[in-house]
Every structure is written in C-alpha cells, then in structure tokens.
C-alpha positions in Angstrom: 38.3 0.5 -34.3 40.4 1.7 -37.3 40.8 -1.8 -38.5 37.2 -2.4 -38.0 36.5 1.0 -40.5 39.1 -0.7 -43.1 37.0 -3.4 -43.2 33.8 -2.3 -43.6 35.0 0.1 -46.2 36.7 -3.3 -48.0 33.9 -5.7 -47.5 31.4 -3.1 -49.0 33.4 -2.8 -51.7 34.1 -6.2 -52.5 30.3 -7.5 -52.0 29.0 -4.9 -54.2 29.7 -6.4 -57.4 28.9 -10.5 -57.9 30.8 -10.9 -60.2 34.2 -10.3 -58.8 36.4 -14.0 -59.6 36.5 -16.1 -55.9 37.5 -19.3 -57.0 40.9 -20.5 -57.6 42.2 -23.9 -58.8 45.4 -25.6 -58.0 48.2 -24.2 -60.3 50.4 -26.5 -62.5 51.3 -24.6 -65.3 54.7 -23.9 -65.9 55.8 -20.0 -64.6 56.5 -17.7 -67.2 57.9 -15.4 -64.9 61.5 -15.4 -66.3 60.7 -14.9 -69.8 61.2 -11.4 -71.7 58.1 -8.9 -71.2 56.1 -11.3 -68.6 53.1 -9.0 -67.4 50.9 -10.0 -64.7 47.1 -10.9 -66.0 43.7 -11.5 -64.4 43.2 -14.6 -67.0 46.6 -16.0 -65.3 45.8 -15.1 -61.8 42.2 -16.9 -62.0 43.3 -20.7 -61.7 45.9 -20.0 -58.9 45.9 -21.0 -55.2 44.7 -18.4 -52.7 48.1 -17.7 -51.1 50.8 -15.4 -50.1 52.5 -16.3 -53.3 49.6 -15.1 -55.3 48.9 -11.9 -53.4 52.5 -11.6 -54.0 51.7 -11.3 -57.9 48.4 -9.5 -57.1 50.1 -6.9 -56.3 52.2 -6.4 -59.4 49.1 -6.4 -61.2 47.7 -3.5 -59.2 50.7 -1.7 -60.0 49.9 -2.0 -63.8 47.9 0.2 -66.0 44.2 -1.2 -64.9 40.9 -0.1 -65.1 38.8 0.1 -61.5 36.6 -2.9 -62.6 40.1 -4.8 -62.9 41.2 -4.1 -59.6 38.2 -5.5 -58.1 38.6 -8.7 -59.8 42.2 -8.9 -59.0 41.3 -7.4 -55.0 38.6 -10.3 -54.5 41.3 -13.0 -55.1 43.6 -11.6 -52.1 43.9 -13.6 -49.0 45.2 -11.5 -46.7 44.6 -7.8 -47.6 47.6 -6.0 -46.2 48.3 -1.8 -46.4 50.6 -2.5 -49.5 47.7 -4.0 -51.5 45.6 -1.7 -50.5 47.1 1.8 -50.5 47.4 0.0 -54.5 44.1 -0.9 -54.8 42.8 2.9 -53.6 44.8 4.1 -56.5 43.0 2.3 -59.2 39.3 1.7 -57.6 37.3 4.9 -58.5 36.0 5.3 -54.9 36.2 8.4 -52.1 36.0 6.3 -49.2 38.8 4.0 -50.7 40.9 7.0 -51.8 40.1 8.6 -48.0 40.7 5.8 -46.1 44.0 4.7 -48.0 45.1 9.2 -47.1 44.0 9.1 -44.0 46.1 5.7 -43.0 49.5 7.0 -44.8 48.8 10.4 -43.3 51.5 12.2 -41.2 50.4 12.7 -37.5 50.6 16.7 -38.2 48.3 16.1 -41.6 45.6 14.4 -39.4 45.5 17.0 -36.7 43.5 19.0 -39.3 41.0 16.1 -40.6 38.0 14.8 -38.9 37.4 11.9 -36.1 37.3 9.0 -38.8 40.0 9.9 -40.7 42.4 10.4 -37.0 41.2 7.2 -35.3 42.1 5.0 -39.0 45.7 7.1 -39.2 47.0 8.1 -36.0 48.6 5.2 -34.0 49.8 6.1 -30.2 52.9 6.1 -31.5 52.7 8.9 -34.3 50.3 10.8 -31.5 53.6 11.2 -29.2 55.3 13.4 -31.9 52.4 15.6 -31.7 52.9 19.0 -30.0 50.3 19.4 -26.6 48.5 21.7 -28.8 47.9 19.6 -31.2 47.2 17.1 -29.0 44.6 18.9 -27.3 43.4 19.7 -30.7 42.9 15.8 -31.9 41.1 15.4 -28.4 38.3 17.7 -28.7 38.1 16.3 -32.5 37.6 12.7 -31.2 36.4 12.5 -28.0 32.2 11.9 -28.5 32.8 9.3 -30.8 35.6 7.7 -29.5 36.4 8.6 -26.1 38.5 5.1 -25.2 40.7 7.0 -27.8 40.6 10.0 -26.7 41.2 9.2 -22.6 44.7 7.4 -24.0 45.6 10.6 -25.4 44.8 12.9 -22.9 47.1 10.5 -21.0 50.0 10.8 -23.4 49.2 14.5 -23.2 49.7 15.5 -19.4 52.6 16.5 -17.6 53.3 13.1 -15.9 51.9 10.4 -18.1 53.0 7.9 -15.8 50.9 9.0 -12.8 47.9 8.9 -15.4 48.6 5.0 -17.1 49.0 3.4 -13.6 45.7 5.1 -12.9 43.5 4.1 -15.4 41.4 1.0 -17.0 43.9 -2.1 -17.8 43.2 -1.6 -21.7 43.8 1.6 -21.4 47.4 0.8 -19.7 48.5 -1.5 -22.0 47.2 0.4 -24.9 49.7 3.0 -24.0 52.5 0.8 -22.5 53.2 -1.2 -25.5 52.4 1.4 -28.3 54.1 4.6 -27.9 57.2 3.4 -28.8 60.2 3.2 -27.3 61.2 7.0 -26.6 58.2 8.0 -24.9 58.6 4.7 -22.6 62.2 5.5 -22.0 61.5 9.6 -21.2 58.2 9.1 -19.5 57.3 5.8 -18.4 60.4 4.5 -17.3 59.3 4.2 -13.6 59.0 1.1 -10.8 55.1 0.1 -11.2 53.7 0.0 -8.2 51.8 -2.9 -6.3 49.1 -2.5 -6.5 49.2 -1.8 -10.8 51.2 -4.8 -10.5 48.3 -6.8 -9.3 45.9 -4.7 -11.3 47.3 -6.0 -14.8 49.1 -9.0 -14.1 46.1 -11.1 -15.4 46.0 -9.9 -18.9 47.5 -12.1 -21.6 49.5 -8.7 -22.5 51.4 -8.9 -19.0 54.5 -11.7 -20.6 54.6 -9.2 -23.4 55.6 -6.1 -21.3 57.7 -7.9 -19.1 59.6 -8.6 -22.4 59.5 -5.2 -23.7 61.0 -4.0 -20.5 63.6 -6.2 -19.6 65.1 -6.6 -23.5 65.7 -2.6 -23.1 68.8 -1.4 -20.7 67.4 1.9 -21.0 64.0 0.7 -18.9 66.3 -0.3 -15.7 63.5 1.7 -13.3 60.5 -0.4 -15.1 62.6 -3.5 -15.2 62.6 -3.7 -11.5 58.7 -3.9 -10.8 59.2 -7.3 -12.0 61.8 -8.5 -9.6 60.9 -11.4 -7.7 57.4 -12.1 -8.7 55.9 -15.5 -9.0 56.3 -16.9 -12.7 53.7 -19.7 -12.3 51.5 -19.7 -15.6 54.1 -18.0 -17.6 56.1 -19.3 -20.5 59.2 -20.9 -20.4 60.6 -17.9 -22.3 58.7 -15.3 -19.8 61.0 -17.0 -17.4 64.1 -16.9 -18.9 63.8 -13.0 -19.2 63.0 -12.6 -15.3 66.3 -14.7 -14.6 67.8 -12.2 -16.7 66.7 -9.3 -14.8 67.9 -11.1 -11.6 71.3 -11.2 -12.8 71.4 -7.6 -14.1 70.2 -6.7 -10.6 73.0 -9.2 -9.3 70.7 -11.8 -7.9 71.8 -14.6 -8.7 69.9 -17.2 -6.3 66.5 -16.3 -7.8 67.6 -16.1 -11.2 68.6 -19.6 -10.6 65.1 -20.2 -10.0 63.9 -18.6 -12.9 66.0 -20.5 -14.9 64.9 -24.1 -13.3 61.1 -22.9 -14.0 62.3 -22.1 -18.0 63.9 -25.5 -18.2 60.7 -27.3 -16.7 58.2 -25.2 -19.2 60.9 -25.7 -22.2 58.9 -27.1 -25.6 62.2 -27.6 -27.6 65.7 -29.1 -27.4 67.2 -25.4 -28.3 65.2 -23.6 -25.3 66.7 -26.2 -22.6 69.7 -26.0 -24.5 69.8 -22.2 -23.6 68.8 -22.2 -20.2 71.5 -25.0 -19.8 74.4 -22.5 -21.2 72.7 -19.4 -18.8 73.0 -22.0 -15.8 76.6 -22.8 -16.4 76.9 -18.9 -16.8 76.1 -18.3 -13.5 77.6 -21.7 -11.4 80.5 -22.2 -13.2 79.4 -25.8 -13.0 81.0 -28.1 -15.8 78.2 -30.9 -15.0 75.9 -28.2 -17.2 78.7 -27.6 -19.8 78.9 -31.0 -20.6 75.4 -31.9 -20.2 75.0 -29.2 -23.1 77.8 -30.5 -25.0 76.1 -33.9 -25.4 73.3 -32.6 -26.8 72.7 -33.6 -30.5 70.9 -30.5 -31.4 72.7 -28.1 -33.6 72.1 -24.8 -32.3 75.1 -22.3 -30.7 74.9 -23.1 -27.3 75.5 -26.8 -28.3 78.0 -25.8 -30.3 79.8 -23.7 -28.2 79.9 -26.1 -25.1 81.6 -28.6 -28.2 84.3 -26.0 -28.6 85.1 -25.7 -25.2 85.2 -29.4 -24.1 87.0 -30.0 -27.8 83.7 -32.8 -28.7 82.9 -33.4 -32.2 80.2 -32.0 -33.9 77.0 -34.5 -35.0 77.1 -35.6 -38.8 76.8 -32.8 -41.1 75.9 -33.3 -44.2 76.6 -31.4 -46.8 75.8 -33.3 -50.0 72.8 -35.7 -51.0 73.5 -38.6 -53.5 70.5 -38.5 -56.3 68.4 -41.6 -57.1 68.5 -40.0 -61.1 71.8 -38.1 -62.0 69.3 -36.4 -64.4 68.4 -32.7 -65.8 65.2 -31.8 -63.3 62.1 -30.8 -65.7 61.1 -29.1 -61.9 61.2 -24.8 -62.9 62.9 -23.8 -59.9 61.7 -20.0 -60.5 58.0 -21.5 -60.0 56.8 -20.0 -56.6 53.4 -21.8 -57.6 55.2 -25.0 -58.1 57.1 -24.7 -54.5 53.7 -24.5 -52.9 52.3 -27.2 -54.3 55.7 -28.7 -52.7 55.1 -27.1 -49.2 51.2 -28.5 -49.3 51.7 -31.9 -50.6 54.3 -32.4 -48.2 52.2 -32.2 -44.8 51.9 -36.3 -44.9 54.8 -37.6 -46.4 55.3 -41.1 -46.9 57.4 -43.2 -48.4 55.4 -43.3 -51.8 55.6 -39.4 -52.3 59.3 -39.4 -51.2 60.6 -41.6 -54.1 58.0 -39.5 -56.1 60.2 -36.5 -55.3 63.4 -38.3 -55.7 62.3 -38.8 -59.2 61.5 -35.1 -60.1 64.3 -34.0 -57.8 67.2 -35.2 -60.0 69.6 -32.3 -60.2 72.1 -29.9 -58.7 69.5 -26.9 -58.9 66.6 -29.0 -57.3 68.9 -30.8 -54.1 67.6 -28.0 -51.5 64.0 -29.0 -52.7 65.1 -32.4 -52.0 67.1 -31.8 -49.0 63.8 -30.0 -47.7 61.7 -33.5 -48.6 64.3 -35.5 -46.8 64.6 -33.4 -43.5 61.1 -33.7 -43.3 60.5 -37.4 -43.5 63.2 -38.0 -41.1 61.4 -35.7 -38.4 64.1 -33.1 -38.9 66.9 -35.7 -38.0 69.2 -35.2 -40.8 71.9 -32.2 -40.6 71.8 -30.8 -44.3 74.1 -27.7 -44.9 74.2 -27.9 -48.2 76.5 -26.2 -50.3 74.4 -25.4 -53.7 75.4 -22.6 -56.5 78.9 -22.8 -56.4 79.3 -21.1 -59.8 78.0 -18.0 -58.6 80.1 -17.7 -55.5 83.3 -19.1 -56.2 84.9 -15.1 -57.5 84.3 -14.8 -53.7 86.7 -15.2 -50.3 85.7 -18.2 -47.9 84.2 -16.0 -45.0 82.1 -14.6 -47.8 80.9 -17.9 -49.3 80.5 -19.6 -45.8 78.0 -15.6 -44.9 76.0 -16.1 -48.1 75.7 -20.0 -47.6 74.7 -19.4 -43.7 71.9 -16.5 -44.5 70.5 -18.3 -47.3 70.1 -21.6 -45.3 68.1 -19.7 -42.6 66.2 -16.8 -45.9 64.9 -19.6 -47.8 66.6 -23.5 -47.2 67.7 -22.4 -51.1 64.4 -22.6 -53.0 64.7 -19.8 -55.4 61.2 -19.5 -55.8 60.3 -18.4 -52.1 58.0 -15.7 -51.2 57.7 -14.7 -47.6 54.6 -13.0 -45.4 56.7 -9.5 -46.1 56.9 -10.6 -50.1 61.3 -10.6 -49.5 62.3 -13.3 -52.7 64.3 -15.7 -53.4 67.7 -17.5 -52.1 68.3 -14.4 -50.3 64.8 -13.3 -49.5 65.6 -9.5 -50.2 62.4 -7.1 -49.9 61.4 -5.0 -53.5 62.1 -2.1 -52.3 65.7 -3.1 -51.6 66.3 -5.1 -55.1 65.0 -2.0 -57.0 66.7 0.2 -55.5 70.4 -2.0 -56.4 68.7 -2.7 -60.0 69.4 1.4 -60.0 72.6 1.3 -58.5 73.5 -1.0 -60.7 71.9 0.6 -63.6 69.8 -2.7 -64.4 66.2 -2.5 -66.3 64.5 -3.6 -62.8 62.4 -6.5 -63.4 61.0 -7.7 -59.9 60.5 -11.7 -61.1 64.2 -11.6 -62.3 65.0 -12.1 -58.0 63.5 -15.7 -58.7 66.4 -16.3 -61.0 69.2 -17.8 -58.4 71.8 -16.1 -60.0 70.3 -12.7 -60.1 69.2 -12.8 -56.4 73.0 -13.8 -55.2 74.2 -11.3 -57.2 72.0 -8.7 -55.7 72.7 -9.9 -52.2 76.4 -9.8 -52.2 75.9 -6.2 -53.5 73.8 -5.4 -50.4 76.7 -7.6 -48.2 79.3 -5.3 -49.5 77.1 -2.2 -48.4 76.8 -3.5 -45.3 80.7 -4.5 -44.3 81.9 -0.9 -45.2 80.3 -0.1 -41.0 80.3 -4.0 -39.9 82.7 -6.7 -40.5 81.2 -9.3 -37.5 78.8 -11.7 -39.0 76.5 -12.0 -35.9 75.9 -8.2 -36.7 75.7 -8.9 -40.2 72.9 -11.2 -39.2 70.9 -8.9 -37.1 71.8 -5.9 -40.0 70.6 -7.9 -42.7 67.3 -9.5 -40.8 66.3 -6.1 -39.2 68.1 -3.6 -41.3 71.0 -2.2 -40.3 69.4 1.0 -38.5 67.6 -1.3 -36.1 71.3 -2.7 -35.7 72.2 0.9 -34.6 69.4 1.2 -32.1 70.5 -1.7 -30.2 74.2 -0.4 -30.0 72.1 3.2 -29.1 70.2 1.2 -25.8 73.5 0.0 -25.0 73.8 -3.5 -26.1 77.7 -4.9 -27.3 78.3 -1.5 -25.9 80.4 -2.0 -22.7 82.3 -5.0 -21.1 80.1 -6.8 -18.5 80.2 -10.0 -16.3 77.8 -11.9 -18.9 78.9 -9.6 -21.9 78.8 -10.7 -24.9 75.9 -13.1 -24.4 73.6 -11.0 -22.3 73.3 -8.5 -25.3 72.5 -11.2 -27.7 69.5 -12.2 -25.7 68.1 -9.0 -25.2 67.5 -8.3 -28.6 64.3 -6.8 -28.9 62.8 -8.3 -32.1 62.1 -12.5 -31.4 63.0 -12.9 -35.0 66.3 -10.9 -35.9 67.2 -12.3 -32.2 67.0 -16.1 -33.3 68.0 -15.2 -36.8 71.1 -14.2 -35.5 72.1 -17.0 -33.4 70.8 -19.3 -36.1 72.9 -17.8 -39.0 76.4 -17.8 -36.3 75.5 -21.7 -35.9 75.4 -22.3 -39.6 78.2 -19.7 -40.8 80.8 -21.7 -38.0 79.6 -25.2 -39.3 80.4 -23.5 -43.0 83.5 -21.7 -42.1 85.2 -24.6 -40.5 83.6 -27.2 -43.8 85.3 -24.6 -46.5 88.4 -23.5 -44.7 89.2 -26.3 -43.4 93.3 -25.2 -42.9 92.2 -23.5 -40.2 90.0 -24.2 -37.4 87.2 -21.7 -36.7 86.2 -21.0 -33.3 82.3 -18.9 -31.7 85.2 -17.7 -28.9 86.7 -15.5 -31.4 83.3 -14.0 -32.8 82.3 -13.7 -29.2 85.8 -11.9 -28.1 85.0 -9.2 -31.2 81.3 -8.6 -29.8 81.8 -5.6 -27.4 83.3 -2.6 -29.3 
C-alpha cells in the first residue's frame, strides 16, 4: 500500500505536464565526464539510453541548482525511480504531496507516531515499528486501523505480550508479513520458537515458505525456529532450499537425512558450482575420497574445485592471464564512457564471429583488454579462464597479497571496465558507493568530483585507501571480502550471531555458508577463488594454499 501511494503521487505528477522529454536515442558521443568543470545537462541527458547508467547521471543533475520545471524533465527520463532520486526530486519539484511523501518515507518511527494514517503506512516499515514503545504502538494503531486494518492487525501483533502466540494464529500474509520483516532482533527475542504443525502445514504453500526456511537456518541465533523444519519433505523446493535443510540436519547431528537433502540439491542443481558444493558438503560428512576426487576433476573454477585440487595435489585448468591483440594499437575506445560500455553490454547479446573481430579492432590496447577479455569469455560460452592482470602502474608501490586483493575484488566489482555503474550506482574498477568516495575525497582533502571514480587510476587509489581502513580490524581476505561487499558492520553482525566464532566439527565452512546476504555470501567465496589463483600467479616463490585461509577462519 505505501508503494502503491508513491506511485500515484509520481504518476500524477509526471502525466501532468506533456511536455516532459520521454524519448531517448542511442548514445555515441564521446563522454565528457573527465574533463575540468563537466556539469550534468538536460540537452546532454535527452539523446541517452533509458538505463541505470543514465539514472545514474540523472541524479547528479537533481543535485544541481534546478528549477522545478527542470526536474520534471530530468524525472520523466528515469527508468527505475528509486528513494535516492526521489527524496532529490521532492527537493526541487514545488509540490506538498512530493515534499510530504518524500518526509514521511525518511521519517523516524518516533516522528510518525505523531502524523496521520497516510503519512505512517508510506514511512513505518515493521521493522522501524518494533523500536516503537507499546504506547506508541497503541497510539499508531488507533491512527491506522479504519483505513488500513491488514496494517494495523500486524501491529497489534508486534504489540502484545507474546507475539508469537499471535503470528502462528493469524492469516498466512499476515505471518509472513511479520516473520520476514521485523528484523532480526525481534525474531531472535520473540519469535525464536519451534512452529507448530499445524502453522507448518498452514504456510508451507506460500512462495515465501523457501525464503524463511533460509532466514532461519542462516542465523545460529534462531536454533528453536530452525528445528520446525527438521525432516520435512523438500519435494518442489530449490536445490538451494535443500542444501540449507541438510545443513540444519547436521547442526542437529543428523547426518543420514542431511544426506538426503544433499542428494535432492545435487538432483535440482542448475550449475556446475552448485553440484560442485553439495559434492564438497558430501565428502564433509562421509569422509569418502570417491566425492573428493570426483570434485577435483571438475573443470569449473570455483573454491570447492579448487580446494579438492589442493588436497589431492591436481593442477589447476588453464588460466589465462594475458590476451595477445590482433592491433598492438592506441584504442580510440574512452574507457571512462559508461554510455559507451552499454552499448558494449547490449550489442553483445548475439555475438558472432563478425562483431568479435569488430571488437578486436577497437579493442587494441592495454586499457581496453578487460573489455576484450569480457567479448571473448562470452563467445566461448564462458570457457576461457581470464584473470587478467591490468593496471600494473598503479599497483606496483604495493606488497603482493595487496596486488593479488585488489586484482581478486576488482575481477568479481567490475571484470575491470572502468566505466561500470551498478543497480546501487557503486563505480568503477572497484565499484565503491558515493557516499564512500566522498567521504575519502575529504579525508584525503581532494576537491570531490564524483565522475573522477570513472578515471581507473583515481578509483584504485580510492580503494586501497578504503583497504587500508579496513586491515587496521581484519587482515583475512575472505573477511575482507564479506567487509568490503556488505560493509564491515554487517561483517560484525555475523561474528555477533556466532559465525567464525567457535571451533566446530564443520567449522570453518559451515560459517561461510550461512551467511545471510546471497550476495556478500558468493562474493566471498568468489573473491578467495580468484585472490588464490592470483596469489599463487604473482608470488610464485611460494606456494599459496585455501588450508591456511581456512586454518585462520575461527578467531
């Protein structure tokens, strides 16, 4: 309901005026983005893509001195209208709905308690509602309840003495409504309890069910809540689903069924990496060597491959770490272009052998190989192992394990490309968020200019500033990893649930799947895979070996 109020609000405004700018033509010009006094404009934003990239630059222009009529324009070219652009927008656009809904969304949950229904149902999220005293609690409720009483029942619920006896009680929306929005104190203090059968069979038919089996299982601190899922039947669910319920066997020290899990994950396993997991987590449990080597065959590059390699002393698959140009030639390619890496990303969906030699010919220098190296992978269905080794000019004042970090978090950021922009607006080789770069701009006491991180140089720079921040609490790269991914005080929640906490039978390796985010999870294990493959290519003296990271894990 309080996205369907943003929306009305946005759509009314944007309909309101015809003639707000809604078409966009493919951009080829080159990117001015590097020169002295660049300044967003709508003129320049007109003939560009509808894209990430451009809401990206949108909203730098809504940051500028605009008139309301401006930000309009600039609004109506957005593709996806995120809070960012439009807590931006609200400041420019001359509007008291605008300016109410954009307060009411960045509200406090004690601030709301004193508005009106409309302005709580946009602002307060379940979440913010369980900081709220029961007074203001029952407050919000009487303030909400005859227009939105779905709303108001899921507080009332968060309000009594024993939410739990309430949730298991009520309508399945309303359970999961509550279940996987409060956040995870309120599910550790007050919902940490064995469902019983009859909820179970209740809510196991909702698409949410895989979800809150994972929520409860990837937190140690939900061991009563884990256990309603012991032993159930895991037909219909993902192969990932699965995998998690064979881990909650084996914390609960059955092994037999988590067995069976673990055959059901391999079965419903899309990718080489999945089985490869469920291959390590069997020989985990057996002890059987026919599963270690049947992983250390495997020609996928991911660390459970890897790590069977190590301990049955097998070579790795080619790496490679160079690619030989057609033209030894200075590239004409701007490689601080986001605009021109998208047209790269969309004429790339059907490559054939025409457009690869195309590339091959634009593609002709150091600075434009990961652009190349990306071409190549993809033509080859993914078959060639690049870990390339670009920018050496800007890391060489650095150790090896530093190099062989940067190399390994920029491979998974950003394959290289400078000019990247992801869904979160992070840029650049290291993809590092705005608000981050601005604030070492300060520390460094640099003018901040925000298209400077599409300069390779700058954005290194920037990111071994943030490294060095970092390695003054956490030397391990894995943690690294899941520090510089998540931030480093998600990194400290895990170690407060109890993960790499204490010495266990699967330890380190159970932790390291029960990260809670998919992304800084994978993220982790991916950037360990490429920092060993990099450590062992530039310190090649000595031999690097996972055992060692893995022997560090538990503190």
């Amino acid at each position: 309901m309080r996205g369907t109020l943003f929306s009305l609000i946005l759509a009314s405004i944007l309909y309101a005026d015809n003639s707000v700018v809604n078409k966009n033509s493919s951009s080829s010009l080159s990117n001015e983005n590097l020169k002295k006094e660049f300044k967003v404009t709508l003129d320049w934003l007109k003939d560009k893509p509808k894209s990430i990239t451009k809401d990206f630059y949108i909203l730098q222009y809504l940051k500028e001195d605009i008139t309301s009529k401006e930000a309009l324009d600039a609004l109506s070219m957005v593709k996806y209208v995120n809070n960012k652009i439009f807590f931006e927008f609200a400041k420019k656009f001359k509007n008291d709905e605008t300016l109410a809904v954009a307060q009411c969304m960045s509200a406090s949950a004690k601030e709301l308690v004193s508005t009106y229904d409309d302005c709580i149902k946009v602002g307060l999220s379940l979440y913010k509602a369980t900081t709220l005293s029961q007074t203001q609690l029952n407050q919000t409720i009487q303030l909400v309840q005859d227009r939105y009483s779905e709303f108001a029942q899921q507080l009332k619920i968060i309000s009594s003495s024993i939410p739990f006896t309430k949730v298991i009680s009520t309508s399945v929306d309303n359970f999961y409504e509550i279940y996987l929005n409060v956040g995870n104190k309120f599910r550790i203090d007050y919902l940490n309890y064995k469902l019983p059968k009859s909820t179970i069979s209740k809510v196991k038919d909702d698409r949410r069910f895989e979800r809150l089996i994972k929520y409860s299982i990837t937190n140690p601190k939900l061991d009563l809540l884990s256990k309603s899922f012991l032993n159930i039947e895991d037909k219909g669910f993902s192969s990932d689903t699965s995998f998690y319920l064979a881990l909650n066997e084996l914390n609960n020290n059955n092994f037999d069924k988590a067995l069976q899990y673990l055959d059901n994950a391999y079965k419903k396993a899309y990718s080489q990496e999945l089985k490869n997991k469920v291959l390590f987590w069997k020989y985990q449990v057996t002890f059987d060597n026919n599963y270690l080597e049947q992983l250390s065959n495997s020609n996928h590059i991911d660390l459970y491959a890897l790590y069977a390699k190590e301990l049955l002393n097998k070579k790795l698959p080619e790496i490679k770490y160079d690619i030989a140009l057609q033209h030894n030639e200075i590239s004409k390619f701007d490689t601080s272009n986001p605009f021109l890496w998208l047209d790269v990303l969309k004429n790339s969906k059907d490559l054939d052998k025409q457009k690869v030699d195309y590339y091959k010919s634009i593609f002709t220098d150091e600075k434009t190989k990961p652009y190349l190296a990306y071409i190549l992978n993809k033509y080859h269905k993914y078959q060639d192992n690049f870990y390339l080794l670009p920018y050496k000019e800007y890391l060489k004042e650095y150790p090896i394990n530093r190099q062989a970090l940067v190399y390994s978090l920029a491979k998974q950021e950003s394959k290289f490309i400078p000019s990247s922009i992801s869904t979160s607006y992070a840029q650049g080789v290291m993809q590092i968020m705005p608000f981050l770069s601005k604030v070492i701009a300060k520390r460094l006491d640099e003018k901040y200019d925000i298209f400077k991180q599409f300069d390779a140089k700058t954005n290194l720079k920037y990111a071994n500033y943030h490294l060095n921040n970092l390695e003054k609490n956490i030397t391990n790269p894995l943690f690294i990893a899941y520090s510089y991914n998540g931030g480093y005080g998600y990194f400290k929640s895990l170690k407060k649930q109890g993960l790499f906490v204490k010495k266990g039978f699967f330890e380190p390796f159970m932790s390291m799947e029960l990260i809670s985010y998919d992304e800084t999870r994978e993220y982790g294990k991916k950037v360990l895979t490429n920092y060993y493959i990099y450590m062992n290519h530039l310190g090649k003296k000595n031999s690097f070996k996972l055992s060692s990271i893995f022997e560090n894990l538990i503190e």
